[in-house]
FIVOZA-149608 format. One line per field, with one value per residue (C-alpha): residue number from 1; residue in three letters; x, y, z. Coordinates in Angstrom, 2 decimals. Example, Ala and Ser with C-alpha at 12.3 -4.5 7.8 and 13.67 -1.06 7.14 Angstrom:
<lolums>
nr <- 1  2
rest <- ALA  SER
px <- 12.30  13.67
py <- -4.50  -1.06
pz <- 7.80  7.14
</lolums>
This chain:
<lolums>
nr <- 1  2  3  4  5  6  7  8  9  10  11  12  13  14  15  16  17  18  19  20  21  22  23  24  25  26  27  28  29  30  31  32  33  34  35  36  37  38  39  40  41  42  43  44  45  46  47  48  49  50  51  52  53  54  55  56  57  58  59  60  61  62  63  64  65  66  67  68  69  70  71  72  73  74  75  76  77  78  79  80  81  82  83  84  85  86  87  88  89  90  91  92  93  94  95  96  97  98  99  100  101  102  103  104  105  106  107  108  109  110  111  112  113  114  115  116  117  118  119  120  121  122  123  124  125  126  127  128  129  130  131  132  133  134  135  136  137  138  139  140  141  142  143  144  145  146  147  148  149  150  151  152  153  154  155  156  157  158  159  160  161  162  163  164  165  166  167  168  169  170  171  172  173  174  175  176  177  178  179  180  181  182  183  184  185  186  187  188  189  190  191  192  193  194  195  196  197  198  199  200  201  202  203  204  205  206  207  208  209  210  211  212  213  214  215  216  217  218  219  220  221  222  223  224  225  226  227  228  229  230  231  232  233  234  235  236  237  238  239  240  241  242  243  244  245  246  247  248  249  250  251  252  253  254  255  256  257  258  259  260  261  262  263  264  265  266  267  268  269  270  271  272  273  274  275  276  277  278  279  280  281  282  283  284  285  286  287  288  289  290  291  292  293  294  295  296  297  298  299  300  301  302  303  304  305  306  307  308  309  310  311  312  313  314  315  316  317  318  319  320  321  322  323  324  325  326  327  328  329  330  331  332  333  334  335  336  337  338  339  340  341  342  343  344  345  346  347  348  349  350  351  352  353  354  355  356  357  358  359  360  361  362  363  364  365  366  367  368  369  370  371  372  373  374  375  376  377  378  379  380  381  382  383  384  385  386  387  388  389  390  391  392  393  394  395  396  397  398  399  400  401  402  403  404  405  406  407  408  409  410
rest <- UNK  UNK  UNK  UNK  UNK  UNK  UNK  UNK  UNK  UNK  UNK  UNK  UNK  UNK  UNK  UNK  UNK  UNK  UNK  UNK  UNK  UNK  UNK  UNK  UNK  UNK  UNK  UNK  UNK  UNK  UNK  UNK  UNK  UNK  UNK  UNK  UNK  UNK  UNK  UNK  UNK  UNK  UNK  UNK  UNK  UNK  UNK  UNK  UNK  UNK  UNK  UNK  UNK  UNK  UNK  UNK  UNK  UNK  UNK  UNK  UNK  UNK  UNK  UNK  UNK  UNK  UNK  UNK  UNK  UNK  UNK  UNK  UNK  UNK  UNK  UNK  UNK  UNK  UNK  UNK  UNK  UNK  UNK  UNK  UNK  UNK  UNK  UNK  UNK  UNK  UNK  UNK  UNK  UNK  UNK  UNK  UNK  UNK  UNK  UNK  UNK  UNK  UNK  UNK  UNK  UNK  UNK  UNK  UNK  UNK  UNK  UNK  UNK  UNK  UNK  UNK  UNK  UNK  UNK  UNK  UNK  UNK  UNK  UNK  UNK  UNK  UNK  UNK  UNK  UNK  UNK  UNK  UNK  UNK  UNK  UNK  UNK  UNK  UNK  UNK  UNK  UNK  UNK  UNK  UNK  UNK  UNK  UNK  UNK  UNK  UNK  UNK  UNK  UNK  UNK  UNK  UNK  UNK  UNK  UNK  UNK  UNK  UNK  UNK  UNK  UNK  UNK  UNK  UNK  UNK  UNK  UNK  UNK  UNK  UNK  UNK  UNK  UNK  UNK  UNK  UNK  UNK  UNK  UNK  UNK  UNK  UNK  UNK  UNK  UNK  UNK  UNK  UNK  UNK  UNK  UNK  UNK  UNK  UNK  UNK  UNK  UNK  UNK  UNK  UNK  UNK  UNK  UNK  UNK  UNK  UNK  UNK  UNK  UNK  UNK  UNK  UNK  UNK  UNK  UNK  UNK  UNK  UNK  UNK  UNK  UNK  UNK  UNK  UNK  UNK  UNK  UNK  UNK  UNK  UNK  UNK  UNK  UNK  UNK  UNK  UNK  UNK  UNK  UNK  UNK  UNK  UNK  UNK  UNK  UNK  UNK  UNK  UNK  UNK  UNK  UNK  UNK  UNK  UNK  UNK  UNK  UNK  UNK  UNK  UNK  UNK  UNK  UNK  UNK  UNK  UNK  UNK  UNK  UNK  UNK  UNK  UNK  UNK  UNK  UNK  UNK  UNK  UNK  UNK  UNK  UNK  UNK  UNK  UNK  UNK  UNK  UNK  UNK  UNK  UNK  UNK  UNK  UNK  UNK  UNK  UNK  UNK  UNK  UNK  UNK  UNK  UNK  UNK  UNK  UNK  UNK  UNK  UNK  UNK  UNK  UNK  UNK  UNK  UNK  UNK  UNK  UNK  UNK  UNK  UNK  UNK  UNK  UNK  UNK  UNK  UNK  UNK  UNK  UNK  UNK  UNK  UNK  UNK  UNK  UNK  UNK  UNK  UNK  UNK  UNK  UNK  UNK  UNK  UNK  UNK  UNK  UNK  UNK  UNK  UNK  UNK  UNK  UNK  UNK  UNK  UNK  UNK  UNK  UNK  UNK  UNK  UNK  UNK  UNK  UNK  UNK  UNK  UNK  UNK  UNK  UNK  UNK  UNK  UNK  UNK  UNK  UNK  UNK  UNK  UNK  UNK  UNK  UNK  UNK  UNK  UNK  UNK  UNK  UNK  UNK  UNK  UNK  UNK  UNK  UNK  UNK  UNK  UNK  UNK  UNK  UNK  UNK  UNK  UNK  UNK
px <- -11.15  -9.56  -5.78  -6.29  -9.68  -7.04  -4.40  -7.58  -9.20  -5.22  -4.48  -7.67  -7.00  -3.72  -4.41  -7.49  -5.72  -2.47  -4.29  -5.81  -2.57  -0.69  -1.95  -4.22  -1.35  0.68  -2.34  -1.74  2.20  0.73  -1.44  0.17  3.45  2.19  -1.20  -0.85  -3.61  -4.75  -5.97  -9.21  -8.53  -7.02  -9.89  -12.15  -10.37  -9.97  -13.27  -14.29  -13.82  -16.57  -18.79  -17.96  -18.73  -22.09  -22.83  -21.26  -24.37  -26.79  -24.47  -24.19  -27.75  -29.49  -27.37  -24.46  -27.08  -30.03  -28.94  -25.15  -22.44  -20.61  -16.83  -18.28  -19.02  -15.62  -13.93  -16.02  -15.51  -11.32  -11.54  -13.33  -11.22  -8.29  -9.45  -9.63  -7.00  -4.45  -6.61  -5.28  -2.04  -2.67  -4.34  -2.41  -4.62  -6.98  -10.32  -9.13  -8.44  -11.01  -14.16  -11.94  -11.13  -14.70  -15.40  -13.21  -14.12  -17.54  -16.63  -14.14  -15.06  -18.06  -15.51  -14.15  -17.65  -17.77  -14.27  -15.87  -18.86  -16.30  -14.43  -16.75  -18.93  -16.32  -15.65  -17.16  -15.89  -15.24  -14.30  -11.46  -10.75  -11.14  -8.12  -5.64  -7.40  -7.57  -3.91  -2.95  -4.92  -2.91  0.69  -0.55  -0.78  2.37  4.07  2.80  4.00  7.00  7.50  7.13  9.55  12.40  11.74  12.30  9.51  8.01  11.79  12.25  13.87  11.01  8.99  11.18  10.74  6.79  7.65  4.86  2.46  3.44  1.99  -1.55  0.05  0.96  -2.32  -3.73  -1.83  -2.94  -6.61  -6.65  -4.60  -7.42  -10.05  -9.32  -8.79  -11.95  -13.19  -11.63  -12.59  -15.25  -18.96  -20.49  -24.20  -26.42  -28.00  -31.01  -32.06  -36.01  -36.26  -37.55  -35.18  -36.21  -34.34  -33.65  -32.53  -29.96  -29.07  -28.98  -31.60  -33.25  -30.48  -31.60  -33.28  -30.36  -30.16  -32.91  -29.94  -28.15  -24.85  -25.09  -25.99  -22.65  -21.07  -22.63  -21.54  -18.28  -17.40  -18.50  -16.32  -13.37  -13.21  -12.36  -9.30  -8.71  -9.17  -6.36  -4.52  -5.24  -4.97  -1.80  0.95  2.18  2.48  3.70  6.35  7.28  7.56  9.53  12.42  11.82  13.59  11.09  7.76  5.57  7.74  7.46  3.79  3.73  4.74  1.30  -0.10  2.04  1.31  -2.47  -2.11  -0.19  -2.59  -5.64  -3.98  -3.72  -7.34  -9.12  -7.07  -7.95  -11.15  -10.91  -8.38  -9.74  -13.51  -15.29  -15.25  -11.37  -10.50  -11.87  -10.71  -7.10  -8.07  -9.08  -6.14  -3.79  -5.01  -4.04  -0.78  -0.29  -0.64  1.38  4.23  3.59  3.37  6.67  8.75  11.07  13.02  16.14  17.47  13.39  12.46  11.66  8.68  7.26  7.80  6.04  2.94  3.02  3.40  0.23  -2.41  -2.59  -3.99  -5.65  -7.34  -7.76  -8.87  -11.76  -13.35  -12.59  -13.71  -16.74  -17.38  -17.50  -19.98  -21.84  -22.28  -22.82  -25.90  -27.80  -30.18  -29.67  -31.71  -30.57  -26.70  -26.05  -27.53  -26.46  -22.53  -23.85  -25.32  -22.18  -19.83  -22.25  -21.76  -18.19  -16.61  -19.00  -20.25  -17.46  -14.59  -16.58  -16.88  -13.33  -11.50  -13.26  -11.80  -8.87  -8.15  -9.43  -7.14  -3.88  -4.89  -5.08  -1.71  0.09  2.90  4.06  6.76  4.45  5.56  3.17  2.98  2.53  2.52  -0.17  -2.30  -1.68  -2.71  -5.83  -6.74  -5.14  -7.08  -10.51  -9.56  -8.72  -12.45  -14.09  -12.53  -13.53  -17.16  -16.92  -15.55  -18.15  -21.08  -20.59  -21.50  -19.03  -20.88  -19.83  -19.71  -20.16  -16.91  -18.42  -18.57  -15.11  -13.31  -11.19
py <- -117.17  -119.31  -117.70  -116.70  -114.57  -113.00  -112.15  -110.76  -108.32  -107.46  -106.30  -104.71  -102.30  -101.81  -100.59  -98.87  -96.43  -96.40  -94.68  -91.98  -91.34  -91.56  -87.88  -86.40  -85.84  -83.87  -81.57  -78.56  -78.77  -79.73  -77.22  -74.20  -75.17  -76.91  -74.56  -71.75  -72.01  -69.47  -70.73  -70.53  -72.66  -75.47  -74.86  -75.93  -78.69  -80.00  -79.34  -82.04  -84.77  -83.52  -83.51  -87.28  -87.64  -86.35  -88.21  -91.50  -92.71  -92.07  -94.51  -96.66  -96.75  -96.49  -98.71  -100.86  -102.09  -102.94  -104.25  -105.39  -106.95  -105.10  -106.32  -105.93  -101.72  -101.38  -102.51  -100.26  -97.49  -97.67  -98.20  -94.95  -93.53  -94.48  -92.79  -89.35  -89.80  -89.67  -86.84  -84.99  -86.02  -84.11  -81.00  -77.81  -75.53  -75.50  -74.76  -78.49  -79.79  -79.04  -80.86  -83.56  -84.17  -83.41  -86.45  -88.42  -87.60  -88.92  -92.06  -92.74  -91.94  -94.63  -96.99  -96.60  -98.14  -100.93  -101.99  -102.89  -104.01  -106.61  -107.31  -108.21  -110.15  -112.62  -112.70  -114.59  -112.35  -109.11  -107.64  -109.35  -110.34  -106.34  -104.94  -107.45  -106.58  -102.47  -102.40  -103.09  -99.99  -97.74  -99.54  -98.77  -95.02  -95.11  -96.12  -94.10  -91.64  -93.04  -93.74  -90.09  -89.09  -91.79  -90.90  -87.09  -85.89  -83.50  -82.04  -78.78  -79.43  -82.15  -79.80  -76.98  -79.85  -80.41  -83.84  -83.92  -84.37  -88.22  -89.10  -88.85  -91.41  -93.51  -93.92  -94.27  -97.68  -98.52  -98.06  -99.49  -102.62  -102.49  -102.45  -105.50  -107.19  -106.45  -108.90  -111.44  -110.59  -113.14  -112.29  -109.47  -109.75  -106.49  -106.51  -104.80  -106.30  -106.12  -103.89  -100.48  -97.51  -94.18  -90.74  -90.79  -94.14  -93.18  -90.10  -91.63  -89.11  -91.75  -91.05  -87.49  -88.55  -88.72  -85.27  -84.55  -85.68  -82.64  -84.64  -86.45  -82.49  -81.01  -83.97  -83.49  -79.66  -80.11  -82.89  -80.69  -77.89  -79.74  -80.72  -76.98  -77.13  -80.55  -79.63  -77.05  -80.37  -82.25  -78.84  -76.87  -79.45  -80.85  -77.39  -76.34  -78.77  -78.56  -74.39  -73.95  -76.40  -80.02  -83.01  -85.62  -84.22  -86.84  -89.14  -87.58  -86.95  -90.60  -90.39  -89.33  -92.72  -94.61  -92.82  -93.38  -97.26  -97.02  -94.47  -97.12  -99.35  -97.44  -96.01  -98.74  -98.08  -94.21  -95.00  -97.29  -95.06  -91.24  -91.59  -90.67  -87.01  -86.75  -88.83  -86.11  -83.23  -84.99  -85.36  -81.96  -80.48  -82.08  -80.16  -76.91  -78.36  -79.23  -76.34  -74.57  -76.55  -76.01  -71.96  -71.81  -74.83  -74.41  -76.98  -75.82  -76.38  -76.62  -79.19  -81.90  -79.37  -79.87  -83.90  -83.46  -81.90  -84.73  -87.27  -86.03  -87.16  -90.49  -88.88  -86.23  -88.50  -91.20  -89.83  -88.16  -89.35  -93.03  -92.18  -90.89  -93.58  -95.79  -93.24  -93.18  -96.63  -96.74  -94.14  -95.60  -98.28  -101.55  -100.33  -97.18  -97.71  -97.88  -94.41  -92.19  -93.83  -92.83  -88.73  -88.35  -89.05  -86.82  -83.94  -84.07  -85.04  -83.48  -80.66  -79.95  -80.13  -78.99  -75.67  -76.13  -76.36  -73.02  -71.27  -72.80  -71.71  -68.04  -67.77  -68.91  -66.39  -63.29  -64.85  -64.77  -62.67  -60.82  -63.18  -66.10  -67.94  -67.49  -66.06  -69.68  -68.57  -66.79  -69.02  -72.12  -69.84  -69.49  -73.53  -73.42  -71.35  -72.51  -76.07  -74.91  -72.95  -75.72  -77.76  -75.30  -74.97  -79.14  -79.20  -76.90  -78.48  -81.77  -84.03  -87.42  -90.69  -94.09  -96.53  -100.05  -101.85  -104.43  -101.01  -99.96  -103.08  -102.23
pz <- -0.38  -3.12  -3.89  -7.50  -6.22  -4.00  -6.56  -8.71  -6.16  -4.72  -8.29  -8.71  -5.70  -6.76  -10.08  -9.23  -7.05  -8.46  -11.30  -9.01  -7.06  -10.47  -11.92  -8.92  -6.09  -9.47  -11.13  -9.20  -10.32  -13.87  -14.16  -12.93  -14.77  -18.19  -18.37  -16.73  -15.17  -12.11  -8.56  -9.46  -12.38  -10.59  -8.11  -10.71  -11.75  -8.43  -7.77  -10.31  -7.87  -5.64  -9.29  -9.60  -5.70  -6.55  -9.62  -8.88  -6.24  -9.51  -12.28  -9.08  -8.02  -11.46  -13.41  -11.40  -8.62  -10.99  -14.79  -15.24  -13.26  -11.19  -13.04  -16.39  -15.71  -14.19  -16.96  -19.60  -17.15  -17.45  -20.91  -21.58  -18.41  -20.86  -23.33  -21.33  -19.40  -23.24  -24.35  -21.25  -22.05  -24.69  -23.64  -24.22  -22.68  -19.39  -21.65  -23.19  -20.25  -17.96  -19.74  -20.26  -16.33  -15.58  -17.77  -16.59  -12.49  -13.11  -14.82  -11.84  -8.81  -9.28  -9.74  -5.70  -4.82  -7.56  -6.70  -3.07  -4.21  -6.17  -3.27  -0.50  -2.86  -2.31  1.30  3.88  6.21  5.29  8.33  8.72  4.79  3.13  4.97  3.65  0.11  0.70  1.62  -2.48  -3.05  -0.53  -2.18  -5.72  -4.78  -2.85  -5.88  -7.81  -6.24  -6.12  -9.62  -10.74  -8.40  -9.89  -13.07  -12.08  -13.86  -10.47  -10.49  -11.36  -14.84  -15.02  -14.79  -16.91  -19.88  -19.47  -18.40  -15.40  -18.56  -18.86  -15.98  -17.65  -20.06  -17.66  -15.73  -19.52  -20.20  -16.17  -16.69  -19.94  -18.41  -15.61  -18.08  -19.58  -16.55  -15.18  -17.01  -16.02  -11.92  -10.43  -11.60  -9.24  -10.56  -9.59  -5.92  -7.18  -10.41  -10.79  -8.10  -7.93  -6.61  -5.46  -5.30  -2.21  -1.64  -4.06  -2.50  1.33  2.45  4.23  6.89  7.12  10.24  12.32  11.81  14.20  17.30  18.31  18.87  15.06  13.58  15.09  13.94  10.37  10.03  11.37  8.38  6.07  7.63  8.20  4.01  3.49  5.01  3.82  0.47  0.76  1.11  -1.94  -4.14  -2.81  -1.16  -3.91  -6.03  -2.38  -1.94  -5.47  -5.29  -1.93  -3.67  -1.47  -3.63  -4.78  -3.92  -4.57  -3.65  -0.12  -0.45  -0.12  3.87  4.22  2.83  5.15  8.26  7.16  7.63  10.79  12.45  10.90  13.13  16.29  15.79  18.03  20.64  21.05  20.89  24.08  25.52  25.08  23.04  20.67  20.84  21.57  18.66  16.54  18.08  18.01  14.17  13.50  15.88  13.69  10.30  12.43  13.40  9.66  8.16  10.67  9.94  6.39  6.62  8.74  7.40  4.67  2.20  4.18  7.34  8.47  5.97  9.41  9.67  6.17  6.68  9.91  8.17  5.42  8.00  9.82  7.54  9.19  12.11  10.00  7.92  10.27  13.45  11.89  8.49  9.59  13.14  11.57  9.33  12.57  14.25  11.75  11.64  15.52  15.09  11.91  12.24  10.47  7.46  7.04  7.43  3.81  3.36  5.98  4.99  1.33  2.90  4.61  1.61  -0.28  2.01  2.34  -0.53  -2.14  -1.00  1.76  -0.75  -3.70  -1.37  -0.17  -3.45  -4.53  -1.56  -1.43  -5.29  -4.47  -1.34  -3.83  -6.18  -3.51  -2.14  -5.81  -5.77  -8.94  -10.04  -10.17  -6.69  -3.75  -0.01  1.46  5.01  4.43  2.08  4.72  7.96  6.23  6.58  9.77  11.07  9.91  11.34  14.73  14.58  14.06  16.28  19.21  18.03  17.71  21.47  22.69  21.25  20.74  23.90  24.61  23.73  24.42  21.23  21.37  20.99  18.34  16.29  16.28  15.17  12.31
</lolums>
């Protein structure tokens, strides 16, 4: 790969995600301090990612993989993301807001596949060549996260002065920037031109097959279980961290993204050390452990407990939706591995989080106390909870299988 494609698809990823970590790690805070918006609210908001999750294989499927180059859609997609992304800047109410970050969710989220469609159309080796490429991604949302925190605008006189709202201008000028430079990213013509697509090629249900194997059906309920408590994550930490008084909050949100490439790294080896089925358990144990921390830590003298639970997501994350990403791999046939990758991100961020976010926005409303802070102990026992449920009924079901070792190369 020629330097300059390098420096292109490096500040592709970089962009691409420091946009998403640049206003989605902050919307609870924004909208429970700038909108006053309830749980449920920000439940719905949240909630839109799953929308775009659901929508995106249709824009990719329909449009991306049969009529136009793959650089040339990204870059009208950030434009009009742009676009959205000031109006919500904007917004002084949730009725406002919401249809606009509905919008913008389903113009987005296809952009995570196009992104990779951009990048490995390049490589002669991608599974050696995407890593170095992905990493820009994970650094763009670590600084991010980073940058709000510098420019104080998660404080708590940030967000006394409404100043959380500039992060949606921020991401503006980045997707607009990313917009235009989209089109100057090495031609990705479609993969499908000419040919004829059906639903449920689109929809990966050509991988519902696998679903017949008792071992790949436990596996398949307990991802879409385990995005329940995960989406308790995504919706409550940060309005969490911010409420309970921790300095920096996103800043230290960003621990989490570290600890996710470190863990990526030691993955491999628990799969040739422990298995399959341990790595996942050790995954979903560590959601439990999480939110336990979370429930009985404090910004105090117990604030190693919160940075604990933050620092966890590398093995959250890692140890099962990677892990399962590999096993899923491991069980689909060569012509079907496309679409049961394509059902399983359907059913969890999907219809797993879509689920979760709703609960997760009805348990912060029951846990609301009357001076507008929340019982956090109990809201995070909740997730807690669920996660160490379904990592029993995962234990006691699911039956150890060996994987191929050519399958879990990172």
């Amino acid at each position: 790969m020629k330097n300059l494609v390098r420096f292109q698809l490096s500040a592709m990823m970089f962009l691409e995600f420091f946009i998403w970590g640049g206003w989605f790690v902050t919307l609870g805070t924004f909208l429970g301090n700038n909108l006053e918006a309830t749980g449920a609210q920000t439940g719905m908001a949240f909630s839109t990612q799953s929308w775009g999750a659901i929508i995106a294989p249709f824009i990719i499927g329909l449009i991306a993989d049969r009529f136009f180059n793959a650089e040339r859609i990204l870059g009208v997609l950030h434009l009009l993301g742009a676009g959205l992304l000031y109006l919500m800047f904007n917004a002084d109410d949730f009725s406002t807001f919401y249809p606009l970050v509905l919008g913008y969710m389903i113009i987005y989220m296809p952009t995570l596949a196009l992104v990779n469609s951009i990048s490995f159309n390049q490589m002669t080796d991608p599974s050696k060549q995407f890593s170095g490429i992905r990493v820009f991604g994970t650094l763009g949302w670590i600084i991010a996260g980073m940058v709000i925190s510098y420019l104080a605008w998660d404080s708590a006189e940030g967000r006394a002065d409404g100043l959380l709202r500039n992060t949606f201008l921020m991401v503006s000028v980045a997707s607009a920037v990313l917009g235009i430079f989209s089109f100057t990213l090495p031609k990705t013509p479609p993969t499908s031109k000419g040919e004829k697509v059906t639903l449920s090629e689109i929809l990966g249900l050509e991988a519902l097959a696998l679903l017949k194997g008792k071992n790949f059906l436990m596996f398949f309920i307990a991802s879409v279980l385990i995005c329940i408590p995960l989406a308790f994550y995504y919706q409550n930490a940060n309005p969490f961290l911010a409420e309970v008084g921790m300095e920096d909050p996103t800043a230290m949100m960003t621990i989490g993204q570290i600890s996710e490439v470190l863990f990526l790294l030691l993955l491999p080896f628990f799969f040739k050390k422990f298995g399959f089925k341990i790595t996942l358990l050790a995954g979903m144990l560590a959601w439990t452990l999480r939110y336990l921390l979370f429930a009985y830590g404090d910004a105090g003298e117990l604030a190693y407990m919160l940075i604990i639970g933050i620092a966890l997501h590398g093995i959250c994350y890692d140890f099962f939706f990677v892990a399962g990403q590999i096993y899923t791999d491991s069980k689909a046939g060569p012509k079907i591995k496309s679409a049961a990758q394509g059902l399983i991100t359907l059913a969890t961020y999907g219809v797993g989080m879509l689920i979760g976010f709703w609960v997760a926005g009805q348990i912060s409303d029951m846990y609301l106390n009357t001076d507008g802070t929340h019982d956090w102990e109990q809201i995070w026992i909740v997730p807690a909870g669920f996660a160490l449920v379904v990592m029993i009924l995962f234990a006691i079901f699911f039956k150890d299988e060996k994987i191929a070792k050519k399958d879990i190369e990172i």
